[in-house]
N, C-alpha and C positions, 0 to 999 in steps of 0.2 A: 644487561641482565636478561634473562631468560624468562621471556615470560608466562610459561610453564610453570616453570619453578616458583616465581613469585604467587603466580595465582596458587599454588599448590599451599604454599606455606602462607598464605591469608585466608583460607579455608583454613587450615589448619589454628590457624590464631581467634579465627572467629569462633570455631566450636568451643574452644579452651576458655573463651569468654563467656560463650552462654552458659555454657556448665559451672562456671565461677559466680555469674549471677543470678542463674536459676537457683543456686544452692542459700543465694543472700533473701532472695526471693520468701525461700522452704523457711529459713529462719526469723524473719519478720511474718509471715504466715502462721507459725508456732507461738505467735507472742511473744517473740523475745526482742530486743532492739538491739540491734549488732555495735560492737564496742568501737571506740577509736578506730584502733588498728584496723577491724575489718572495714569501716567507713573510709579511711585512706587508701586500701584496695579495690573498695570498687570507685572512687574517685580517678585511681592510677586506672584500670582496667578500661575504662568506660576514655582516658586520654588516648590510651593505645589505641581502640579498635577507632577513634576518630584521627588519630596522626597517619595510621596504617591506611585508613582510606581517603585521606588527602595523598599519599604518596600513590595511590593505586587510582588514584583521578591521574593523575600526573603523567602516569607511565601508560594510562588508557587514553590521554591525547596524543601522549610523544609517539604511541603505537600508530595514533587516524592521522598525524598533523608533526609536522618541522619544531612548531614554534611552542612552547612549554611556557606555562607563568609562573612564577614562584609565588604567587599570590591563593591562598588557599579557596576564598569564596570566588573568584574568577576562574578559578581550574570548574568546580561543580558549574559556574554560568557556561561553559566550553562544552561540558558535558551536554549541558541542555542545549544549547547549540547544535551540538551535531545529532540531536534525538536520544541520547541514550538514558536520561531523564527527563521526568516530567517537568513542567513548570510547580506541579504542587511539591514534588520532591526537592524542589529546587529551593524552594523557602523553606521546607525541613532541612533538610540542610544550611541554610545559613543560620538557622537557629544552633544544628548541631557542632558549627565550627563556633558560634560563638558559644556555646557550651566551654568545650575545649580551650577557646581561649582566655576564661574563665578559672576553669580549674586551674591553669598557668601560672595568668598576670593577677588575678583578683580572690587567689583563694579562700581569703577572710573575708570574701562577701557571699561565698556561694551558699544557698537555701539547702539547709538541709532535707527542706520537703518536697522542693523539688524534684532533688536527687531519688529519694525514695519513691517518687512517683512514676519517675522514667524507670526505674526500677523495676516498680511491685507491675504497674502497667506494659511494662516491656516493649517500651519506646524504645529500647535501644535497640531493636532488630531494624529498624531499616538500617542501621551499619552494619550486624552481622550478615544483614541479606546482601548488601552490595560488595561485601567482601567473601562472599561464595559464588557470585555473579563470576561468570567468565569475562573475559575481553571480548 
């Protein structure tokens, strides 16, 4: 894969995110409490921009290094390995994958206030920022 292209089109995924949750954002801000439906889109949304950036860990060691792990919190410790995150990023993200693997395998336990807190707070940009991040 081209990693032009990928980085092109994870820029592209990240903006489409923030603008989907900023707008969840505008409507919890207005008083209103978003229904079902919209609570299962940003559940889905908030899975993608974390699978999208476990693949784009992946493909930013296969790019410095031979050896790839299929293992997702080991790919981010690889990262911090080679310098390209912090040690503090590095524990936000093991929070963020296990987010995600959350929403997955244990969706009947996930905290609704939680979610809305990564939300309203906009926790989730350190994924939209590392998937605007170059190689």
């Amino acid at each position: 894969m081209d990693p032009h292209y990928y980085l092109k089109e994870c820029i592209k995924h990240a903006r489409k995110a923030e603008r989907r949750l900023v707008s969840v954002v505008d409507i919890w801000s207005s008083g209103r409490e978003i229904n079902e439906l919209e609570y299962e889109g940003v559940l889905h949304i908030l899975q993608t921009i974390i699978e999208n950036s476990i693949g784009k860990a992946k493909i930013h060691i296969k790019l410095t290094q031979n050896e790839v792990t299929d293992n997702a919190y080991d790919a981010f410790e690889v990262l911090n390995d080679l310098g390209i995150i912090s040690k503090e990023e590095l524990l936000e993200w093991k929070l963020i994958i296990g987010l995600r693997n959350s929403i997955v395998h244990e969706y009947f336990e996930i905290d609704e206030k939680i979610i809305k807190e990564i939300i309203i707070k906009r926790k989730y940009e350190i994924i939209t920022s590392f998937l605007k991040t170059p190689f």
